[in-house]
C-alpha positions as a printed NumPy array, in Angstrom:
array([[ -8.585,  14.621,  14.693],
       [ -6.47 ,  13.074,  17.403],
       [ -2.88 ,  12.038,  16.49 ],
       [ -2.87 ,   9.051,  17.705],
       [ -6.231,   8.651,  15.858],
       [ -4.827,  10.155,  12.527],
       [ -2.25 ,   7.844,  13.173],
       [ -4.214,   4.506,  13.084],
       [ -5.957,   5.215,  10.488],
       [ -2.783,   6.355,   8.236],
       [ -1.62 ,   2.618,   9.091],
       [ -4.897,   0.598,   8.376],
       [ -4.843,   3.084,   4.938],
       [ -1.258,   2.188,   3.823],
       [ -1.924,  -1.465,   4.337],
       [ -4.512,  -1.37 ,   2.047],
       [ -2.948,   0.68 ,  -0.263],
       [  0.3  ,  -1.723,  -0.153],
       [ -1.82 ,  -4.897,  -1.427],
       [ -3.459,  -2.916,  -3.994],
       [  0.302,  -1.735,  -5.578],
       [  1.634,  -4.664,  -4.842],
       [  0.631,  -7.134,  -7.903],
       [  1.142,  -4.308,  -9.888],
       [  4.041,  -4.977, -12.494],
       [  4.937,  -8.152, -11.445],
       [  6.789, -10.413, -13.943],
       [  7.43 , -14.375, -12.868],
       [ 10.459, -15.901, -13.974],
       [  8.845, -17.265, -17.268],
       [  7.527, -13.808, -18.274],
       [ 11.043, -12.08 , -17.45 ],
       [ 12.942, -14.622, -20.041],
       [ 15.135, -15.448, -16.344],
       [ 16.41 , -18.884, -15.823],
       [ 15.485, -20.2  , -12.015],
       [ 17.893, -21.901, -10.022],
       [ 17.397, -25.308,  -9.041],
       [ 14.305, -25.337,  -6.227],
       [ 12.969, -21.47 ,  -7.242],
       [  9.51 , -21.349,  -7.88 ],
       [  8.869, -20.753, -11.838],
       [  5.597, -18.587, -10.893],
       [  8.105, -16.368,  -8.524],
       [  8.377, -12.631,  -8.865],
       [ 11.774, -12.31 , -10.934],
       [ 11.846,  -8.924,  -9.207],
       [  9.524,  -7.72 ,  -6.694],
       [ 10.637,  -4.05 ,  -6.414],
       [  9.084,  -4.267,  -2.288],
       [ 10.589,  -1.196,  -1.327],
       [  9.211,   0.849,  -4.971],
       [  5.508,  -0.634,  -4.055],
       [  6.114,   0.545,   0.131],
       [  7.128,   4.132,  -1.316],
       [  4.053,   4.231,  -4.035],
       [  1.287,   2.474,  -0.895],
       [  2.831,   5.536,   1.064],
       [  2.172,   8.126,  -1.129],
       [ -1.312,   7.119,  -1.96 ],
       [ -2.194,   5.996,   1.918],
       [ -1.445,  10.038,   2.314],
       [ -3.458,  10.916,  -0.163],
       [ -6.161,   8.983,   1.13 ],
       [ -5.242,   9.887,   4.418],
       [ -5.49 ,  14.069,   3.456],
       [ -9.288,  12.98 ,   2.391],
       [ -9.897,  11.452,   5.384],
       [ -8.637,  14.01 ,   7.404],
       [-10.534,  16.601,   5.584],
       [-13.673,  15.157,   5.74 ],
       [-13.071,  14.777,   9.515],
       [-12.329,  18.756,   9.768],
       [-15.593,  19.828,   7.953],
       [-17.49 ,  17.283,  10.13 ],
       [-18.821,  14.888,   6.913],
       [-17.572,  12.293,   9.006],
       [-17.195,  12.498,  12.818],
       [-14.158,  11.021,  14.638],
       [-14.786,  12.667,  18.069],
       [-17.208,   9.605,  19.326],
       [-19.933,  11.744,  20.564]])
């Protein structure tokens, strides 16, 4: 598999994999017991945790990304164009 190849498709995978983790443990303000400022949203994530979700989307975009890349190697799925 190409790099830059390998590449693109380790992007397009952890994309994907970032909006599947990301409504996962999310808690609005109501749910959390948190009082909102005036002007904050009520339905708002009391706490996000972006940068937990971007670490978990990477992990499984690699894993993904290993299957891909194996299936490429034992030709199941051809990359090459030809």
């Amino acid at each position: 598999m190409d790099p830059l190849i390998g590449a693109g498709i380790y992007l397009i995978l952890w994309w994907v994999a970032f909006f599947i983790v990301l409504p996962v443990g999310v808690r609005n303000h109501d749910e959390a017991g948190v009082e909102t400022a005036p002007g904050v949203e009520r339905a708002a994530p009391a706490k996000p945790m972006i940068w937990i979700k971007a670490i978990w989307a990477a992990g499984l975009a690699f894993v993904l990304w290993l299957g891909v890349f194996f299936a490429a190697q034992y030709d199941l799925i051809n990359l090459r164009g030809t």
